[in-house]
C-alpha positions, 0 to 999 in steps of 0.5 A: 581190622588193624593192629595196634602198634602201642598203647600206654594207661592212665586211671581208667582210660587206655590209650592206643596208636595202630596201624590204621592212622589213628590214635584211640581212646578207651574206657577200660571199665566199658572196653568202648572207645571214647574218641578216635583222634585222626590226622597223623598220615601213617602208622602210630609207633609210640604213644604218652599219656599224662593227665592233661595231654597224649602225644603220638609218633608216626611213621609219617614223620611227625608227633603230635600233641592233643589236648586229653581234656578236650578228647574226653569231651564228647562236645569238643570239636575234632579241629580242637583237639590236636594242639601242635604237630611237631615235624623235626625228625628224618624218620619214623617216630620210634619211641617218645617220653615226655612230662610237663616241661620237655618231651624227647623223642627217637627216630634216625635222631634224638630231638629233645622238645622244650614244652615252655619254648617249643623251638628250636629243639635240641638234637643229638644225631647218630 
């Protein structure tokens, strides 16, 4: 059993980020999961959700954006769904926010991902 580090709601889906890799995607009226989203190599820290993506921090290093339309797909393959993975940071992701035209995310840095042009990013060290 794994411990769930993070999770973040929209409508009537849940999502969550654990301690076994792996970002998870549940139907809150059925409590079942709809899709398990793997390829991070460590730990999920922080996750967002909006209505076309979900983006996860890890322990490993990186974030990544999967594609939330293709993951409630049941036919999309799993090679679709993880768009880009973003590997700025020193550290362990740590927390993310994010909307349609940048993300910003912490780690020993803030890195400040520009969506319509992804890099370089701007970065604001300690």
């Amino acid at each position: 059993r794994s411990s769930i580090f993070c999770l973040q709601s929209r409508g009537d889906i849940l999502v969550s980020g654990s301690d076994d890799k792996t970002v998870r995607i549940w139907d809150v009226e059925s409590e079942g999961c709809l899709r398990v989203l793997q390829g991070h190599t460590n730990f999920i820290r922080c996750i967002g959700v909006n209505e076309k993506l979900i983006v996860s921090g890890s322990s490993d290093h990186t974030i990544r954006v999967w594609d939330l339309q293709a993951a409630l797909d049941p036919n999309s393959s799993e090679e679709s769904l993880c768009l880009v993975t973003l590997m700025e940071h020193n550290g362990p992701v740590l927390g993310l926010q994010f909307d349609n035209f940048k993300l910003t995310s912490c780690s020993l840095e803030i890195v400040v991902w520009n969506f319509l042009n992804p890099v370089p990013p701007g970065q604001y060290k300690q």
